[in-house]
N, C-alpha and C positions, 0 to 999 in steps of 0.2 A: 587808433585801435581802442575800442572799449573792452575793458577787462575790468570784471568786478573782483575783488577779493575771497577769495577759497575760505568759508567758515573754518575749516583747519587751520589755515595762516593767521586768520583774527583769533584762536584759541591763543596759538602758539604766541602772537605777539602778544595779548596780554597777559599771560602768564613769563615771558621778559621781561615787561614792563613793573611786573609783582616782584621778582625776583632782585632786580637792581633795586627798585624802590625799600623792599628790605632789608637790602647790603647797604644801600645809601642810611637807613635809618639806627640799623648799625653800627656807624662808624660813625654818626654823632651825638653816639651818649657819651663818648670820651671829649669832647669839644666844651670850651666855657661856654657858659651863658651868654652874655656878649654875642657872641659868635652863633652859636645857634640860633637866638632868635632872630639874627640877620640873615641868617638862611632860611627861617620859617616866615617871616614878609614876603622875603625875596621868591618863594615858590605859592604863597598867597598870592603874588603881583602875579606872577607866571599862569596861574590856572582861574585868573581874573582876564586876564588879555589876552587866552588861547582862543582859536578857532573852535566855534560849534559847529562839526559836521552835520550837516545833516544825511539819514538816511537815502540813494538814491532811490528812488522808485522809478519803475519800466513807464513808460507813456503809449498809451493805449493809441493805437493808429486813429485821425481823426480824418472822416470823410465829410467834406462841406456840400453841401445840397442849397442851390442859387437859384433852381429851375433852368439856367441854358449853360450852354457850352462856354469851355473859357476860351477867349481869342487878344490875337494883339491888337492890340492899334484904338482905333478910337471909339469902339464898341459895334452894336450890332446895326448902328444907323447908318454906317458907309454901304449895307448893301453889295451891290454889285462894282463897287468901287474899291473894295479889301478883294475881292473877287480877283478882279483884274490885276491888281498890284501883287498878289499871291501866286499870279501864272506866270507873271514876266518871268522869273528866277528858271520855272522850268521850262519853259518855250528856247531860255537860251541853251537851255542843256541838248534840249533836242537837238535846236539848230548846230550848236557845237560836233554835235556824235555826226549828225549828218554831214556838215564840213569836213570831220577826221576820214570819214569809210571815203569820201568822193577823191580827199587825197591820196591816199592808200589805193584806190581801185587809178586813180591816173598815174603813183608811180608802178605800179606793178606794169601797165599797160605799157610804159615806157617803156621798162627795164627786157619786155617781150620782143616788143619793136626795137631794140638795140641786135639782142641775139637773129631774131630773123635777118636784120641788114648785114649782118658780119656774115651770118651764112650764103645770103644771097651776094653776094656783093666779093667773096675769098675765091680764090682760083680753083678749089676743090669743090668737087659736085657736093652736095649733102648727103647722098647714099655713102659719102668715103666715111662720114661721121658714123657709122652705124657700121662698119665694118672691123670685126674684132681687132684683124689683124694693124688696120690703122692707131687703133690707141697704143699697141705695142711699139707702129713705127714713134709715135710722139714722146713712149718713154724713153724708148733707147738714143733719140735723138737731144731728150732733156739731158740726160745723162753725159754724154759726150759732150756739150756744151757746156 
């Protein structure tokens, strides 16, 4: 996530920055000599060997002009031969989808040819299936079992 800092927020942080630095300079006019000038090295050393930030700046969208299309592989000399190698991937796809429906349409076919044998083939005519009162005899007879 790029998030630049809110000019508010850089106000506010350097005016913290002012604030401690005041209180810091404060509190070492009571300190010996000695002593203070090892903390005025020591923050000479510190704003000697800090980072310079630099400014971000935005980067302007860069569009490259080559005269042809970008492609993979070994450039524009393979011809009809990047051609070919580029259609294997979808030829399998096709062939795939066409394998998945042929299954699908042979078990559906199955599953129809099951139901017709069970009907053709049970001791009840097929008209008994389509008679209201039949499905009532099959619940009262679930039932009872």
């Amino acid at each position: 996530m790029n998030t630049a800092p809110h000019p508010s927020n850089d106000a506010a942080a350097d005016l913290f920055a002012r604030r401690v630095a005041a209180r810091m300079t404060q509190g070492t006019e009571d300190l010996p000599y000695d002593i203070s000038e090892r903390l005025r090295a020591a923050r000479m050393q510190a704003l000697a060997k800090r980072k310079v930030v630099a400014p971000v700046r935005k980067a302007a969208p860069v569009v490259l002009h080559s005269g042809s299309t970008a492609i993979l592989g070994r450039g524009s000399d393979g011809g009809w031969w990047n051609a070919l190698v580029s259609a294997i991937p979808l030829m399998a796809l096709v062939i795939g989808l066409f394998a998945i429906n042929a299954a699908q349409d042979e078990n559906g076919l199955n599953e129809v040819a099951e139901v017709d044998a069970a009907l053709l083939t049970d001791d009840l005519p097929p008209e008994a299936y389509a008679d209201p009162g039949f499905m009532q005899f099959l619940k009262t007879a679930a039932a009872r079992n």
